[in-house]
N, C-alpha and C positions, 0 to 999 in steps of 0.2 A: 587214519580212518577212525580210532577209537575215541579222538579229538572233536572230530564233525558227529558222532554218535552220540559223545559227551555233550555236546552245545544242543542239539536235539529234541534232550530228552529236558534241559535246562530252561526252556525258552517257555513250555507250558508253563513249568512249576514259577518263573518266573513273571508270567502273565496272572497265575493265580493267587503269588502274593501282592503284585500289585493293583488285582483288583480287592481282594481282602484289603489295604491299606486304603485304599478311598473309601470301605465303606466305612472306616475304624478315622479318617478325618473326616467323613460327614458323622461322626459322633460326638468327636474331640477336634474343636474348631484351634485351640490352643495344643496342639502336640506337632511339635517339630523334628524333622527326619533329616539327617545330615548321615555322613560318609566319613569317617574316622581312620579307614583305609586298611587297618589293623591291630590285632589285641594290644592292649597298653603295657608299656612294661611294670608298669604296676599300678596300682588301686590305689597305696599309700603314700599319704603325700612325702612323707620322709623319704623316700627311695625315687619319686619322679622324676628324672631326667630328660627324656626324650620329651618333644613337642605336646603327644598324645596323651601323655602321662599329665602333663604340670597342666593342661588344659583340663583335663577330669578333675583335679585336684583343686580347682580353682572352682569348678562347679559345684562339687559338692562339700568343699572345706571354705572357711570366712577365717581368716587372719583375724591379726592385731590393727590390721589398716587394710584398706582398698583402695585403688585408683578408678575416677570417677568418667564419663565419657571424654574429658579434656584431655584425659592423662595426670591430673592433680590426685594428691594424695590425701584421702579423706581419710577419718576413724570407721576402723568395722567392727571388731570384737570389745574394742578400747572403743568405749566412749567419748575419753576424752587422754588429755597427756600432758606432761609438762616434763622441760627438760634442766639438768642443773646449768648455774651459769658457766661453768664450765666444761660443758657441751659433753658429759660423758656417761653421765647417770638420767634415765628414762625411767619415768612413775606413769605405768597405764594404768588407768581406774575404768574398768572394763563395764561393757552393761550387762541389764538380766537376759540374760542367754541360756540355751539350752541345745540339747544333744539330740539326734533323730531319735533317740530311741526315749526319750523325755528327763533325762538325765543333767541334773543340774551342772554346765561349764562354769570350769573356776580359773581363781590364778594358777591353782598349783598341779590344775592340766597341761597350761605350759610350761612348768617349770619340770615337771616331769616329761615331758615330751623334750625339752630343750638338751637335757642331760642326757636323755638317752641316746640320741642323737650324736653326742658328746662322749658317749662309752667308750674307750679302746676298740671294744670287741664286737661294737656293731659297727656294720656295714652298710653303707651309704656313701655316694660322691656327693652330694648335698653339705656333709659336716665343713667345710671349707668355709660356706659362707657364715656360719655360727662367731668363726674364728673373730670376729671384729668384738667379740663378746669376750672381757676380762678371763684370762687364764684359760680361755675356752681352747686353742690350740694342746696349750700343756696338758690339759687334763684329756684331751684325746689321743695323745702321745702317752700317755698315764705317769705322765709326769709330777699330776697333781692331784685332789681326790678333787671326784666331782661336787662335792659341799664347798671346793673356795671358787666355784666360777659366780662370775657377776650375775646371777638371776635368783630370784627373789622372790615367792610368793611372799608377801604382808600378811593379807589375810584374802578372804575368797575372794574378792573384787578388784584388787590391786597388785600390781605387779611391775616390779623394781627391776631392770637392764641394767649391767654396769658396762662399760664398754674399754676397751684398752686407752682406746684416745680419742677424741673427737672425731665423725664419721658424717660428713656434711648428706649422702644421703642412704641412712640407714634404716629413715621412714621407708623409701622405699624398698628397702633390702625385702621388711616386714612384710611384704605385701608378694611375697613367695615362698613356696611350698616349703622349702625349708626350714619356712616359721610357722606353719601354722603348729595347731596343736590336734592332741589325739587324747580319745575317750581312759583317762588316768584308769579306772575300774576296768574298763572294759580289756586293753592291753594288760595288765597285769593276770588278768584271768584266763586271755586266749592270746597269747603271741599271733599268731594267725588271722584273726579277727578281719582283714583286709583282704584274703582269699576266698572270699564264700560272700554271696550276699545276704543270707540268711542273719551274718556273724557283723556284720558290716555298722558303722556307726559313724555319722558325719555332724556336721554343723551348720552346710551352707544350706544354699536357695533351694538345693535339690541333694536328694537321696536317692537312694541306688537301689532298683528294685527288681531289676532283672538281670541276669549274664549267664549268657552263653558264649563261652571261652572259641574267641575264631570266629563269631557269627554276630550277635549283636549285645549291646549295654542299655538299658533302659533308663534313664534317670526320671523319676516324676517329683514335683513341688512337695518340698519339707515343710511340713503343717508346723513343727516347734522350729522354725526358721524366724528369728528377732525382728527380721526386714519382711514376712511372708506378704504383709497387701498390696507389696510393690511389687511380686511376680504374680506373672501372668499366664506364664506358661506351665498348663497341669503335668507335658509328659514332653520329654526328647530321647528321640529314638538314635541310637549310634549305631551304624550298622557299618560292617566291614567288610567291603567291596573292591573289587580290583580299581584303579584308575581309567583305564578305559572303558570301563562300565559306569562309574558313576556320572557321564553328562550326560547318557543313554536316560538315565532315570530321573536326571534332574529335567530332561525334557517331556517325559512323560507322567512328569508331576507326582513323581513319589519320592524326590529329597527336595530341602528348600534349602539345602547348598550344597552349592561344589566350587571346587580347587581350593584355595589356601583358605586358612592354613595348611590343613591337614594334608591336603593334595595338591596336583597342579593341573591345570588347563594344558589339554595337548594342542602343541604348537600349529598343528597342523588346521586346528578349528580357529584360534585366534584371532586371523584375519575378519573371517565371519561373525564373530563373538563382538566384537570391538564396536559393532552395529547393535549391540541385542542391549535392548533396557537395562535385563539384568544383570550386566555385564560390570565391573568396578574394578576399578586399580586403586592398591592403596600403600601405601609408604609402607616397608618392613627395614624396621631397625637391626640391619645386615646382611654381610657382605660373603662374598662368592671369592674363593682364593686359592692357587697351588697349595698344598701344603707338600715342602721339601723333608725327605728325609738324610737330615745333614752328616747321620751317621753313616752314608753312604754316600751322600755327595756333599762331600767335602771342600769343593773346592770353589771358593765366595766369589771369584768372578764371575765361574758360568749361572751359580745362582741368581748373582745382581742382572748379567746379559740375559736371562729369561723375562724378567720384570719389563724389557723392553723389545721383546720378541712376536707380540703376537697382537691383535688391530681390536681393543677393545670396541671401541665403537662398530668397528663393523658386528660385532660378538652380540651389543646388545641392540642396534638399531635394524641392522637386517636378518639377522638368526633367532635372538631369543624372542626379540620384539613385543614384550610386555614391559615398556617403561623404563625397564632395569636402568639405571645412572652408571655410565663406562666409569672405572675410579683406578688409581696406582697407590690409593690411603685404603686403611684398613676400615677406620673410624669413619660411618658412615657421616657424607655431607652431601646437601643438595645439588651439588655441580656436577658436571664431569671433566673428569681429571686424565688427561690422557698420558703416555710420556711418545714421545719421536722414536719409530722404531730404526732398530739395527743389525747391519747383515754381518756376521761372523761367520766362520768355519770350522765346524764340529761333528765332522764327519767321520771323525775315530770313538764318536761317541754314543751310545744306545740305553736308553732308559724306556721305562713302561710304567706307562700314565693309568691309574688305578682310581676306578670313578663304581658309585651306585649306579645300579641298571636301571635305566628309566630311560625315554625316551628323549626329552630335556636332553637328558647330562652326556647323552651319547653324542648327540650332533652338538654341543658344547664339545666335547672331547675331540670328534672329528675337525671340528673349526681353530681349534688347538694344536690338534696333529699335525696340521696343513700348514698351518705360520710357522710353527716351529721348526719344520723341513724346508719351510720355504726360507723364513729369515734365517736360521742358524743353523741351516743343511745337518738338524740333528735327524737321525732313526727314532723316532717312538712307536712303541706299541702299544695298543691300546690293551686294558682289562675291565671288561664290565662283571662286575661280580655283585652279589644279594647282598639288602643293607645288613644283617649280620655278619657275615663274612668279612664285609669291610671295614666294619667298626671292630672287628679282632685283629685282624687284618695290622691297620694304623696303631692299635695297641701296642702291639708288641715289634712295632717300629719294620713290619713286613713286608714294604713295599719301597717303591723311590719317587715316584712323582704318584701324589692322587689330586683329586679336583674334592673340595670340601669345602663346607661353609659354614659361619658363627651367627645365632639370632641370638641378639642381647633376651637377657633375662628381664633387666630393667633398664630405664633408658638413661644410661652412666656412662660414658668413653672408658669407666675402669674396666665395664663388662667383659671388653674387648680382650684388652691388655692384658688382663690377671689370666687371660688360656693359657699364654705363654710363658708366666712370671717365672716357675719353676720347671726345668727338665721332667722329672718323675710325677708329676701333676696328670692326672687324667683326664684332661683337655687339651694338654699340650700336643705330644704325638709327632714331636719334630727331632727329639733330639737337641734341642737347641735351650742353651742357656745365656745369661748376661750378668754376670755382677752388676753394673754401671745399670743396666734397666730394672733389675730387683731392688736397686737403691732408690731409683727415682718414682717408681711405683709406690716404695713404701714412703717416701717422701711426700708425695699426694696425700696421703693417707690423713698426711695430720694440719690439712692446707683447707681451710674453709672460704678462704675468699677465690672464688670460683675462677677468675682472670689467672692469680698468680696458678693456682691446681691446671687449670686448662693448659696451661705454656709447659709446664712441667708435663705432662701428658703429652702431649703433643711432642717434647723430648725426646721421650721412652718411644714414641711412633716411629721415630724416625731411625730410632738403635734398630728396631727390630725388623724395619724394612730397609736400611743398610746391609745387616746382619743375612736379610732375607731367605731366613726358615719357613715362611710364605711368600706367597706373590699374589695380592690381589686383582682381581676381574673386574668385577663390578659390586654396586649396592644392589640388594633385592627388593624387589616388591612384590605386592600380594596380588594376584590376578583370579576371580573369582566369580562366581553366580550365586545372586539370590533374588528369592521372590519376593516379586515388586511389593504382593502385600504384608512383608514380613516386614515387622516395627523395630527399632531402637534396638538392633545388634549393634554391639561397639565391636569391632577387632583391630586391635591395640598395633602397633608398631613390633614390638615382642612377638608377635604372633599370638596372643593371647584371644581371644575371641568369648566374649561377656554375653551368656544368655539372659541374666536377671531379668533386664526390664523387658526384654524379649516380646511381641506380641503379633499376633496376625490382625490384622484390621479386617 
């Protein structure tokens, strides 16, 4: 009763912000409203992990490089770059840039941002990818002091990378949150400076001018932005809305998107969607997969017998039915990859399949439930539990079968592989180790001609789906709405989503 009281009294206040918001876009013909679903886990791009996080971060922080609408790797911060011939040391000669708050950007903001990162004693799952950076591991182990790592402010424009070994693609590594950089003055003065928008200090297209914690983020156009006559867009509104409310409002012309990234299209409108103009599928660089906990299920047959238990195709052509590619590779490819299922007898045996609660992932779970009792007469039970929960959940190795999924960072077959490289890695979540695939991994590493790297990859794929500490489903894709007159949104493969050049016709 206090549910239906609740919705009620909701439905005014929510007619009279969205009549408030039409008269606020017949003022601001360029202000974009989107659905972000939920607070970020952070504001700083050092600490961004989740989707929501490294997409904020991308908006309002500009790296040492960009990726252009192609997916090419252009210069952002660095103007320009040259590399030794021994592929190991990077010289960025950066342009005249500056800070939201007008604050001249140097080299030796990233070099101070790089180190710190690099500290022992701070705290970030980001430090990992530094790691390809000379001594940068050791000296966050405090094995080394952080004056012998490979980074190098010259002088205020130029900025020197040493790298352990050659790293075929570490342009692009550059071109995520774990490289950008942060206001040197400003973080030494207020640790905090990333909690408050008052305190707040960026560099990209957009600055941060509103937040209310749980409710909405405001970003509008950074006037000391180096690229500013290329955006268009004065204001984007981030507003965080439940799922089944957001196509509610995209129909009623108060967001110009919904579902992916950030959300997803319920299945149930699909069919009808698949007709609407605004409607798009688009390639997401990953994949959908068991993830086993091997500390508990131990025993590598019944693992490999799952990998051929359950009818991906039917999973992704008649269930999920956005595109999705059925696959048994981890490493996203354009086919589908199915394997010949098999009926075994495992009926002395009971696990509980542990999935985020969404509507998706449930009837995924149920159509999982169903081959699995059907082909290998196993007992499962289902857990739907909240995406916090879950993600503590898998931490600490607390569960035995869950349904989870990997979106590359950048678009590298390493992305994939290095979840798993280490047991104690906080990506991993399996339990599961390999000497034989940590060798070939780090073997890649120092392999530039892309043929001989790709076979060796391709190796390590095959240890770890033998080994089978996951079991892939399917590849993803991006299923979404927007408005027919919204201009030149890029959203990346990554899940990355580029308002820059952003514009309403």
């Amino acid at each position: 009763m206090l549910k239906k009281i609740l919705i009620i009294f909701c439905i005014p206040a929510l007619f009279f912000f969205t009549s408030c918001k039409k008269n606020d876009k017949e003022k601001t013909k360029q202000h974009l409203s989107i659905n972000i679903l939920s607070e970020p886990q952070s504001l700083n791009p050092l600490k961004a992990r989740d989707l929501i996080a490294v997409n904020l971060a991308k908006m309002f922080f500009d790296g040492l490089m960009r990726v252009d609408s192609d997916g090419n790797i252009l210069p952002g911060i660095a103007q320009s770059y040259c590399i030794s011939d021994d592929g190991k040391t990077y010289s960025f000669f950066l342009r005249d840039s500056f800070w939201s708050n007008g604050d001249k950007l140097t080299a030796q903001d990233f070099e101070y941002t790089f180190k710190k990162v690099l500290f022992p004693n701070y705290i970030t799952s980001n430090a990992t990818s530094l790691f390809k950076i000379k001594n940068a591991k050791k000296a966050k182990e405090g094995e080394m002091s952080p004056d012998e790592i490979g980074i190098k402010a010259l002088n205020d424009s130029t900025l020197e990378i040493e790298l352990e070994n050659p790293c075929s693609y570490f342009l692009r590594l550059l071109t995520q949150p774990a490289f950008f950089a942060i206001n040197k003055n400003v973080d030494q003065k207020n640790k905090n400076w990333a909690l408050n928008k008052n305190s707040f200090v960026s560099n990209g297209a957009f600055k941060l001018s509103e937040w209310k914690k749980n409710d909405i983020i405001v970003a509008e156009k950074n006037e000391f932005y180096w690229d500013k006559d290329k955006v268009k867009l004065e204001k984007i509104s981030m507003l965080m809305l439940p799922n089944d409310v957001e196509q509610n409002m995209f129909e009623l012309h108060e967001l110009d998107i919904a579902g992916s990234p950030f959300s997803t299209i319920t299945l149930d409108s699909l069919e009808k969607l698949k007709k609407d103009k605004n409607f798009h599928i688009k390639p997401y660089f990953g994949t959908s997969f068991l993830r086993v906990n091997t500390q508990r299920i131990k025993d590598l047959n019944f693992r490999r017998d799952l990998n051929c238990s359950f009818d991906r195709e039917k999973i992704t052509k008649h269930i999920l039915q956005g595109g999705q590619i059925s696959s048994s590779r981890l490493i996203p490819v354009d086919k589908n990859i199915n394997v010949p299922i098999i009926k075994k007898d495992y009926s002395q045996k009971e696990f509980t399949l542990m999935y985020v609660s969404n509507d998706r992932t449930h009837i995924l779970a149920q159509a999982l439930q169903r081959d699995l009792n059907k082909n290998l007469n196993l007992n499962v039970n289902l857990l739907a539990v909240e995406r916090k929960t879950y993600y503590e959940k898998i931490s600490i190795l607390d569960y035995e079968l869950a349904i989870s999924s990997w979106i590359a960072d950048f678009d590298d077959p390493i992305d994939f592989l290095n979840v798993f490289k280490y047991r104690n890695s906080s990506t991993n979540n399996t339990g599961w180790e390999n000497e034989e695939y940590i060798n070939l991994l780090e073997e890649s590493e120092k392999i530039l001609d892309k043929t001989k790297r790709d076979k060796i990859l391709y190796e390590a794929e095959d240890i770890l789906l033998t080994e089978a500490p996951i079991v892939p489903i399917y590849h993803l894709t991006q299923n979404f709405l927007k408005k027919e007159n919204l201009e030149d949104v890029f959203i990346y493969p990554s899940g990355f989503i580029d308002f820059k050049y952003a514009y309403f016709e």
